[in-house]
C-alpha positions in Angstrom: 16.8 12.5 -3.8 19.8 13.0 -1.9 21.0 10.1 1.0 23.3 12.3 3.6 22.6 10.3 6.8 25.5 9.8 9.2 27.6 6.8 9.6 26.4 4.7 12.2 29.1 2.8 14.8 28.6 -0.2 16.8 28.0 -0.1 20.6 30.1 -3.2 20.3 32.9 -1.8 18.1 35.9 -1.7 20.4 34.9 -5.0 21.8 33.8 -7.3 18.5 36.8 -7.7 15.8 33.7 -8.3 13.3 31.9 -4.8 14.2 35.2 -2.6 14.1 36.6 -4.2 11.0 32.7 -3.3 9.6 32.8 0.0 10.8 36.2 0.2 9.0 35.0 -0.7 5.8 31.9 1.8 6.0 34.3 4.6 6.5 36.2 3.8 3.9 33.2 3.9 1.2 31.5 6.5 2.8 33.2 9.2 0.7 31.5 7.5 -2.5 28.6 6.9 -0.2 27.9 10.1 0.5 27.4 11.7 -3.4 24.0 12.0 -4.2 21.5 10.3 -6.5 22.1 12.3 -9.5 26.0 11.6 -9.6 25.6 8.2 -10.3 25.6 8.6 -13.9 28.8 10.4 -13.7 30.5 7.5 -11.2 32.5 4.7 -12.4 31.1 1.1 -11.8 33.7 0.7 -8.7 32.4 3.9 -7.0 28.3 2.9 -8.3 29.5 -0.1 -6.4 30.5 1.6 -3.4 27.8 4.2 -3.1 25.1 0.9 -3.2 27.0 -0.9 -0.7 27.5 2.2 1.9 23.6 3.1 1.1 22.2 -0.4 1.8 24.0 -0.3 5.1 23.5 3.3 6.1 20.6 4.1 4.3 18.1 1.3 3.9 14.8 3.2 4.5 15.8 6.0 1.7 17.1 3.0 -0.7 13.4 1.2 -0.4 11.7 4.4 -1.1 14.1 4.6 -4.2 12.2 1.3 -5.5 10.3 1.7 -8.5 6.2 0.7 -8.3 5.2 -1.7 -10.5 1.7 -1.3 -11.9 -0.1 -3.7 -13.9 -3.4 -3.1 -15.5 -6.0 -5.9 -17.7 -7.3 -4.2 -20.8 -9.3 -7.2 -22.0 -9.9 -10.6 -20.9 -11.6 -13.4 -22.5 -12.6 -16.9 -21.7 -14.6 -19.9 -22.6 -15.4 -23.4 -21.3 -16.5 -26.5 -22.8 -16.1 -29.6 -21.2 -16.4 -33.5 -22.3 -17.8 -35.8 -20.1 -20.3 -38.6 -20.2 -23.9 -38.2 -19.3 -26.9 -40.5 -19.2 -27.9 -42.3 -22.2 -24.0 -42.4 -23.5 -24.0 -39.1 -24.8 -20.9 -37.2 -24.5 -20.7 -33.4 -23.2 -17.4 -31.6 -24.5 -15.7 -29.0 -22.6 -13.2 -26.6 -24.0 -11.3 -24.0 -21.8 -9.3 -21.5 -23.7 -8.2 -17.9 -21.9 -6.8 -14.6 -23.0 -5.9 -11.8 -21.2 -4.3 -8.7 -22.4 -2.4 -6.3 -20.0 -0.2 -3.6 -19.7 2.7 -3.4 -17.1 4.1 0.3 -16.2 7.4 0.8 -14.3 7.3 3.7 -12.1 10.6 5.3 -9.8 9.3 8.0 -7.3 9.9 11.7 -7.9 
């Protein structure tokens, strides 16, 4: 998956300090911004840094559908219950709860 959207500027940039000092900043990691998914590997932690940051800003649909699914599935589950109480005629009834559940979890990215 490549992320090759274009920068996006402010309406407001000439007239907000904030928006054109943001807009500045985006150009300037928009070089490291721009490389796509597969260079990562090959990028050093400052530019990883930068191609997240100009991504989350410019990109945020394509990062969410760059989230992995998280599937989880039960292969057994067991339980019982026993409980203590008092009845009539002063006899007691016990209770007991114990659980178990077994389960796998998978961690999926998109192709």
């Amino acid at each position: 998956m490549q992320l090759t959207e274009g920068t996006v500027t402010s309406s407001r940039a000439q007239s907000v300090p904030a928006d054109r000092q943001r807009d500045e900043v985006m150009k300037c990691l928009e070089s490291a911004g721009r490389r796509p998914v597969a260079e990562l590997s090959d990028m050093s932690d400052a530019e990883r840094c930068k191609w997240l940051f100009w991504n989350l800003h410019q990109n945020l649909d394509a990062m969410r559908q760059m989230e992995p699914a998280l599937q989880a599935r039960v292969n057994s589950m067991q339980y019982s219950v026993l409980d203590e109480s008092r009845v009539t005629d002063q006899r007691e009834l016990s209770k007991r709860l114990d659980l178990e559940c077994r389960w796998t979890m998978e961690l999926r990215f998109p192709d």
